[in-house]
Steps between C-alpha positions, in 0.01 A plus 500: 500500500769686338475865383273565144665606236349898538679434891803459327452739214468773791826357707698551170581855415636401151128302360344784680672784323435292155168456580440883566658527168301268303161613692583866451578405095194272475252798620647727287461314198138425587464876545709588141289255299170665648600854422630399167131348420346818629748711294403263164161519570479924580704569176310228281190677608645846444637389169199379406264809611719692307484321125111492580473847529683597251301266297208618619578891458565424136202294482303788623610759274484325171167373556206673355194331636627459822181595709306319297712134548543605852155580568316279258752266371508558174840525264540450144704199337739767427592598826534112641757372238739833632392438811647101483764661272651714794486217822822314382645864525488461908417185516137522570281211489144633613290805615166561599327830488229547809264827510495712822237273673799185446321304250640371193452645192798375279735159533798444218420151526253308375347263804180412708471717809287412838250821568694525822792594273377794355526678790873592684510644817859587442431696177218706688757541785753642226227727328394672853896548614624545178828314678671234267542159655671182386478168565770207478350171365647193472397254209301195657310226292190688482664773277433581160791750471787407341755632722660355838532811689212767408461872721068575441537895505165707556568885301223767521382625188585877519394718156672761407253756689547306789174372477525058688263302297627179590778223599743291254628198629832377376698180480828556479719136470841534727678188465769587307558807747457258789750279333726756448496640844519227693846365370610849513433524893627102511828623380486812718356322826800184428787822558303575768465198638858422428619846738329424733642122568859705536347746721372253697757214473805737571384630842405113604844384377687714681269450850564123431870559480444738798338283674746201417774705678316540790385197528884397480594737710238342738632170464850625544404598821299281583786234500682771663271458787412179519821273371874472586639666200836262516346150533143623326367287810221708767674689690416538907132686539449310190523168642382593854152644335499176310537317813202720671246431216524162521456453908232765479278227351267306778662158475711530220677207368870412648842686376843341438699811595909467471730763636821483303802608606797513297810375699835690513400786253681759685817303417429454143470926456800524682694196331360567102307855555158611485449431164576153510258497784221705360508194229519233747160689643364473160601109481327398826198706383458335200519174693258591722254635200551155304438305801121588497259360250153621666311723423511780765864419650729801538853590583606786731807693556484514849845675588816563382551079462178380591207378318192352583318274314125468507326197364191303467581157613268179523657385808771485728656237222465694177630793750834303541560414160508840369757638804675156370508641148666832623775356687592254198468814234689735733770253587630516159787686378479880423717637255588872413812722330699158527359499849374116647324527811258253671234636723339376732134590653381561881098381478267517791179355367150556646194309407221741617162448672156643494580698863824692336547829418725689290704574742522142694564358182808700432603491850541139472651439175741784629592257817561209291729674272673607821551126628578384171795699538588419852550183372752565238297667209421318158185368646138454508393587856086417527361738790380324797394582831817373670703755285315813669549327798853485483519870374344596814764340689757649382341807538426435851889458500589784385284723682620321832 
């Protein structure tokens, strides 16, 4: 199964960084639009606790019979019409008047009320504490108020002796002001909003393009490592690890492995210079890497003009045809700075088995390539057990 894509979310520094980013923006925006509706909602409530009670002071004062509505609920026709006169001034739409045991005595509105109604908890709550409280409603089907956003605010009726005779419930209607704040803190929380995506987006731009030149960096040295940085082919512990990994494998499949050896490339420094033969490394390279069309096939600098060439072959035949392929491509003409030369290749080929190792592999490939130049160079040479044989001849030979 391949990696999810949170796997590869956490592998990549970049989508993680801009993830942090948009995480980190995401809760904070959650966070500003719940302290902006606790901010609208405090000073909607304040506002409104503060036009009821000044309504309700004035209603207080210039009020006559006030024990005797409070107490009794009694008021003259008089005193309702300036009563209805002066909501519109603060934009009340109701009160109720309870006694000090909490039951009504006095509603602005006409309207049928349950028994259970003529009792409030709240008001009696109000009249013992003599503490203000405030309530945010919002208009549902069932109400008869005509206003979206209401604040219920419970005043205790003080006299002027300081004498509490009862409780005045107001209803003060706050849409407009809820209206009025909420596109002002819109406004204020979109600058807000705004900073902080260049707070956050600058420091995760610049540890993306941080992290982009290391990760170059990385890469730089990675090839430094791993490839020859004149042909772009593996270079030596590249291609012997390669070689490793795949005989480490309990009966792995069979190699095609080719040890190439350039022929007479001391003479061509010496005749047309190192540059010319730096390029004519760079020529048989790309041979070699166009040779290969499987998946998994690699070319190795070896030495100073040696490659080796690892492939995935069929069989013995399709093995052949791509060493075939080499010496035709090589064979070719190479031209450079008005310079014609014709190379030609030294191959020892080795088909593998399942009883090699990395090291018998390249052993043998490494004998062939010797033979094929014992026997005049520009050659295949396949490995065979005769051709160690012979090797240990001649050493024999020499040793004697």
């Amino acid at each position: 199964m391949g990696p999810s894509g949170f796997e590869k979310t956490i592998k990549n520094p970049m989508l993680l960084a801009f993830a942090g980013a948009i995480s980190l923006l995401c809760a904070f925006i959650l966070s500003l639009n719940a302290l902006i509706g606790w901010q609208v909602e405090n000073s909607i409530r304040d506002d409104a606790v503060s036009r009821a009670q000044n309504w309700s002071d004035n209603y207080i004062r210039t009020t006559p019979s006030l024990r005797k509505l409070v107490e009794k609920g009694i008021t003259t026709p008089a005193e309702i019409e300036r009563l209805e006169t002066s909501f519109a001034l603060v934009d009340v739409v109701r009160f109720e008047i309870f006694d000090k045991d909490g039951m009504l005595t006095h509603l602005s509105d006409t309207g049928v009320l349950a028994p259970s109604q003529f009792f409030n908890e709240t008001a009696l709550n109000v009249f013992d504490t003599g503490e203000t409280t405030a309530i945010l409603h919002k208009r549902s089907n069932v109400d008869k108020l005509n206003a979206q956003t209401y604040v219920e605010v419970y005043l205790p009726i003080d006299l002027p002796n300081a004498d509490r005779i009862g409780v005045l419930e107001v209803y003060v209607d706050v849409s407009d002001l809820e209206a009025a704040l909420k596109d002002a803190f819109r406004q204020i929380s979109g600058y807000l909003v705004g900073g902080t995506i260049v707070v956050l987006l600058l420091p995760a731009l610049a540890y993306v393009r941080r992290t982009r030149q290391l990760m170059r960096k990385d890469k730089q040295l990675l090839e430094l490592t791993r490839y020859d940085q004149l042909t772009g082919t593996l270079n030596r512990n590249s291609i012997t690890e390669l070689l490793k990994q795949k005989f480490s494998v309990v009966g792995a499949e069979p190699i095609g492995l080719l040890f190439v050896d350039i022929d007479h490339f001391k003479q061509v420094n010496d005749q047309f210079g190192h540059a010319c033969g730096d390029l004519l490394l760079q020529h048989i390279a790309c041979i070699l890497k166009h040779s290969t069309d499987a998946e998994g096939d690699q070319v190795g600098r070896f030495g100073g003009d040696e490659f080796i060439l690892v492939c995935r072959c069929a069989d013995l035949k399709e093995f052949r045809c791509l060493y075939g392929r080499i010496m035709a491509d090589a064979g070719k003409s190479f031209c450079s700075d008005g310079i014609s030369y014709t190379p030609s290749l030294s191959i020892g080929a080795y088909f593998t088995s399942k009883d090699d190792t990395e090291k018998t592999a390249i052993h043998r490939a490494d004998l062939a390539v010797y033979a094929a130049k014992r026997r005049g160079r520009n050659q295949v040479v396949e490995y065979s057990r005769e051709i160690e044989g012979l090797f240990d001849q001649e050493t024999a030979r020499r040793l004697a």
